[in-house]
N, C-alpha and C positions, 0 to 999 in steps of 0.2 A: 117265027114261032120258037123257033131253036134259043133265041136270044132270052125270051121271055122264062121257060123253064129253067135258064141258067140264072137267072135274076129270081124265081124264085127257091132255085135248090139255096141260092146262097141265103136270100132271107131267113129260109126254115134253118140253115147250118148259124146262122146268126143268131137267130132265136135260142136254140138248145143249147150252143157256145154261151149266152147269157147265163140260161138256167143251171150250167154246170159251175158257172163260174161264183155263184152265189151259195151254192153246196159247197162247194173248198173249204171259204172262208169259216161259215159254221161247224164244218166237219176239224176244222182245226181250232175252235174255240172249243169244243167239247175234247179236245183231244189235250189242249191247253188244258183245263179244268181237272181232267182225269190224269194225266202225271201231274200238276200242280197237288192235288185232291191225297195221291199217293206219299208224293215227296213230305209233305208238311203232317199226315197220320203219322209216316213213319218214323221221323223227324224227333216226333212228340213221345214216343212211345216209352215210355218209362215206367216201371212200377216196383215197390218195394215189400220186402215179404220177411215179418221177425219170426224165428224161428229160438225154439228153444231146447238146445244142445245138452245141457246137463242142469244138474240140480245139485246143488253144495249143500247142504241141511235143508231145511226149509227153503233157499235163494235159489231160484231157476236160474240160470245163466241162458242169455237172451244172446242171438247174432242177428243181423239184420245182411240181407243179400238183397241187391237191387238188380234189374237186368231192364239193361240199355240199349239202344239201337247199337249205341258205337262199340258194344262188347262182341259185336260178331262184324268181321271184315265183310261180308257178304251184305248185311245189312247199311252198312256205310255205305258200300259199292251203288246199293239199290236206290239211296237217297242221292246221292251225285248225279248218278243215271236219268233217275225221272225229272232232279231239276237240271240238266242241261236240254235234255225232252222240253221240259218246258220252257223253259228260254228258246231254242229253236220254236217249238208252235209260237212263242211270242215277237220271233223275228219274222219267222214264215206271215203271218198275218196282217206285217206292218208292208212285208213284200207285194200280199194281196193288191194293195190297197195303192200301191205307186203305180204310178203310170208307165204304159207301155213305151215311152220314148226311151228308157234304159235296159229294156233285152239287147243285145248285142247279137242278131241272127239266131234267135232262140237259144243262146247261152244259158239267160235266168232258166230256165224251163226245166232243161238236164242239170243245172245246178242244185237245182232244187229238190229233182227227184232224185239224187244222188243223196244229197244231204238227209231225206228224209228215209230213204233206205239206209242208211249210216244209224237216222234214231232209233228204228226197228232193230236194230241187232245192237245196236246198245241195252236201248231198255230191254228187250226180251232174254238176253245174255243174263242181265242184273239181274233180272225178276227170278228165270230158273234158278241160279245161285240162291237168293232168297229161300226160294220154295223148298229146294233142298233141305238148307238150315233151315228150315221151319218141320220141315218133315221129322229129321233127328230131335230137335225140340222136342214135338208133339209125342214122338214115338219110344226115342231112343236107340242104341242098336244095342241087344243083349251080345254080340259077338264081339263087339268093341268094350263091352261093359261100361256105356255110354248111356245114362240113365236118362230118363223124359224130364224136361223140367216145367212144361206145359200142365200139369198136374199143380203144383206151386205159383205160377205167373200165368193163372189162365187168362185176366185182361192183357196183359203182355201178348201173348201168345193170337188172341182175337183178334187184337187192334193190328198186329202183323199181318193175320191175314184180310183184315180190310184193306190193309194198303196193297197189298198184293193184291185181291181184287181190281180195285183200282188203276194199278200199273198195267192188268191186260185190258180193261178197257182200254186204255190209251193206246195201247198198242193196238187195240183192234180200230182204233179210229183213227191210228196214223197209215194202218196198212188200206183201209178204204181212202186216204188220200191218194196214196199213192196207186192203186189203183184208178183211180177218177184221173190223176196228171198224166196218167199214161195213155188212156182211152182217149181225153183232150189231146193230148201232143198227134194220136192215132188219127182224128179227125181232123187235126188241123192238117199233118200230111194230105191227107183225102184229098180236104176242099183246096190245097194249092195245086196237087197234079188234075183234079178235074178243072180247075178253072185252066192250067197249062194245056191243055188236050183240047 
């Protein structure tokens, strides 16, 4: 009798072992999507704005100011960030997908979740930097006598905060992986010491 409950604790831990492991891979295609989604909005973000400074008789004298991703370090930082994010979810998935003869004693496992708490504090690092400069954009600081320029480049200023958008999605879907590789690893401890017992 005793035999039989252990044969089925393991099927039911087999089962949900399955069902977890099929959530990973999705959770890391949307997580894929979402800094890819970020990296390439903000990437793109460019827009130009002519302004007219003085006027010589009749002839307005026209400037044109453009405002680019690469004019703020922060925004550089933000687009590096989410695409090495996304190259990681694009290794992590290919990792999914190979077979288990190359874990080395659960190595891949903590490798992994190492790595993937490593993109969490990457992209979340970048993104607040982002936000930041976007906050002074939007706002400016009258103490600094740091004027807003979001008033001038409001699609500039939008499209930043979509990508910002975006970039905590992905963070909130790399941090539910990582949650999930932990509760896995949890379980797999489990079912090795009750089956040793």
């Amino acid at each position: 009798m005793g035999e039989e409950g252990q044969v089925k604790v393991s099927k039911d831990s087999i089962e949900r072992r399955s069902r977890v492991m099929m959530v990973v891979p999705i959770l890391r295609v949307l997580a894929l999507f979402a800094t890819a989604t970020a990296t390439i909005v903000m990437a793109l973000n460019k827009e130009a704005h002519t302004f007219v400074v003085a006027t010589v008789g009749n002839t307005p004298v026209k400037l044109t100011l453009i405002a680019q991703f690469q004019h703020n370090p922060a925004n550089v930082m933000f687009v590096i960030a989410n695409g090495v994010a996304t190259l990681h979810s694009l290794l992590m998935l290919s990792l999914c997908f190979v077979s288990k003869k190359y874990d080395l004693e659960g190595l891949r496992s903590v490798t992994v979740a190492t790595l993937d708490m490593m993109m969490i504090a990457l992209v979340s690092g970048a993104t607040t930097a982002t936000v930041f400069m976007g906050e002074l954009a939007r706002h400016g600081n009258s103490h600094a006598r740091w004027n807003k320029i979001c008033n001038n480049f409001e699609r500039y200023c939008n499209q930043g905060s979509g990508a910002i958008a975006a970039s905590y999605i992905g963070i909130l879907f790399l941090m539910i992986v990582s949650v999930v590789n932990i509760f896995k690893r949890e379980q797999l401890n489990t079912i090795k010491n009750s089956m040793c017992a």
